[in-house]
N, C-alpha and C positions, 0 to 999 in steps of 0.2 A: 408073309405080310411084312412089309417095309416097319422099320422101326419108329420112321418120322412121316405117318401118309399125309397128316392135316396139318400142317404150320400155321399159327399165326404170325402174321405181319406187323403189326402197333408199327405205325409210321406221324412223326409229326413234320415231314417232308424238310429234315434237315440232311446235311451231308454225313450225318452219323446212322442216318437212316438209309439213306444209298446205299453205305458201302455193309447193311445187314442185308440190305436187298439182293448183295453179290452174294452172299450166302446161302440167302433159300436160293438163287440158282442153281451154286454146288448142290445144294440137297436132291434138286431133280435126278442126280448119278446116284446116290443114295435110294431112290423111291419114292420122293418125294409126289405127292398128285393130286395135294387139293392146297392155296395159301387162303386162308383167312384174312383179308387186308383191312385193317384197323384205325381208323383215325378217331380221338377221341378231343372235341372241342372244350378248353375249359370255357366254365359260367364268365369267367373275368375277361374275355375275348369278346363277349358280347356288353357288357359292362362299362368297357370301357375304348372310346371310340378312337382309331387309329391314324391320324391325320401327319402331312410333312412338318407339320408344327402348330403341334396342336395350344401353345401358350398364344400363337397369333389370334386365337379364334375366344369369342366371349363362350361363357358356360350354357347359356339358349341355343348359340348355334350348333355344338354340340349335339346338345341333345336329341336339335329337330334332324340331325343325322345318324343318328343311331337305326332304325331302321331298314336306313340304304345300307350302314357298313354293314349288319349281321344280314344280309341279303349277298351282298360283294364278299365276305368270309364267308359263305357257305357255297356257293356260286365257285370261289377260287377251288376250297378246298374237294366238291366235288369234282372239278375238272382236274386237278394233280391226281386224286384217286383212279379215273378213270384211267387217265396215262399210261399209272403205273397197272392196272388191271391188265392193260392190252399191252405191256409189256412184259407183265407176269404171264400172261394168255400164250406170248410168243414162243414161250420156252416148254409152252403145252402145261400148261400148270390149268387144272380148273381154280378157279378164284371168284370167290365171296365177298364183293364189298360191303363194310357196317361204318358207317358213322353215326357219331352218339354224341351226346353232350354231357360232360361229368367230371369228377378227377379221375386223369388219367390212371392211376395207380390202382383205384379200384374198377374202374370199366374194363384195364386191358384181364384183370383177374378173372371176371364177372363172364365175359364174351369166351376167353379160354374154356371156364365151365361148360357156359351154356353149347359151345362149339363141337364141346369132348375133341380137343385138339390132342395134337401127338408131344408137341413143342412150339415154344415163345421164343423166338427172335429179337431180340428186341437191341436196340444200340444204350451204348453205355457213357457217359462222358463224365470222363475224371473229373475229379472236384479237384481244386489246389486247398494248402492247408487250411487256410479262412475254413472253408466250406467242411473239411471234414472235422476239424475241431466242433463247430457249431451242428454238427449234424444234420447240413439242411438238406431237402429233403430228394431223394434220387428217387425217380419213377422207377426205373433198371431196379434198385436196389429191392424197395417194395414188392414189385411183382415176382423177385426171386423167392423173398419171406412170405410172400402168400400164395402164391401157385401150387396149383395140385399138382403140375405135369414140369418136365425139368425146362431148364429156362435156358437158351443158346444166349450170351451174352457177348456183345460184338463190340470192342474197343474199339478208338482210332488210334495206330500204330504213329507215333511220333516219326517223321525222317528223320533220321540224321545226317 
């Protein structure tokens, strides 16, 4: 039995999450043969409406927008998921799409459970010193200190 059969995915469709994505493909040489593809919407995405400028706009118009935008955010984010599903599908991967609404940090733990996955992929983005003095707060980092299952942790590699 493959060491790694169910991977999950947690993707928030950044370029840190790409290049995990290149990862569970390496994994298919491994045995790789189910991803779990994860996107977790935080509450403050519907919250708060996302416009080119939103100072141009009064606080009524706003509001009477919110509707369309968590309609248009849900609508985007399920079409990036599907993408990546039949791009995941390509390389023969069976794959699982779950989107959820919640903090990330405890949804991607919660879904690893409920999934009984092998391993968590997930991207990691370095803090600079601001950020690690204040300890603010890294999804990557959380789900390594509460995950049941080991956690594959994917940097972005600086060029030089």
């Amino acid at each position: 039995m493959p060491l790694f059969r169910k991977v999950l995915y947690p993707t928030d469709f950044s370029e840190l999450a790409d290049i995990a994505k290149e990862y569970i493909k390496k994994l298919k040489e491994a045995g790789t043969e189910e991803v779990v593809l994860l996107h977790v919407i935080h509450p403050l995405e519907f919250s708060l409406p996302q416009f080119d400028d939103p100072f141009a706009l009064d606080v009524a118009t706003i509001y009477a927008h919110i509707p369309e935008i968590e309609k248009a955010i849900l609508e985007s984010h399920e079409r990036m998921l599907k993408e990546i599903e039949k791009e995941l599908s390509s390389f023969g991967f069976k794959v699982k799409r779950i989107m959820t609404v919640g903090d990330p940090k405890e949804e991607i733990v919660r879904v690893a459970e409920e999934e009984k996955v092998s391993v968590i992929v997930i991207g990691y983005h370095g803090k600079g010193l601001i950020e690690r003095i204040l300890e603010m707060g890294s999804t990557a980092k959380a789900v390594i200190k509460n995950a049941k299952c080991p956690v594959l942790v994917v940097k972005k590699v600086e060029e030089e």
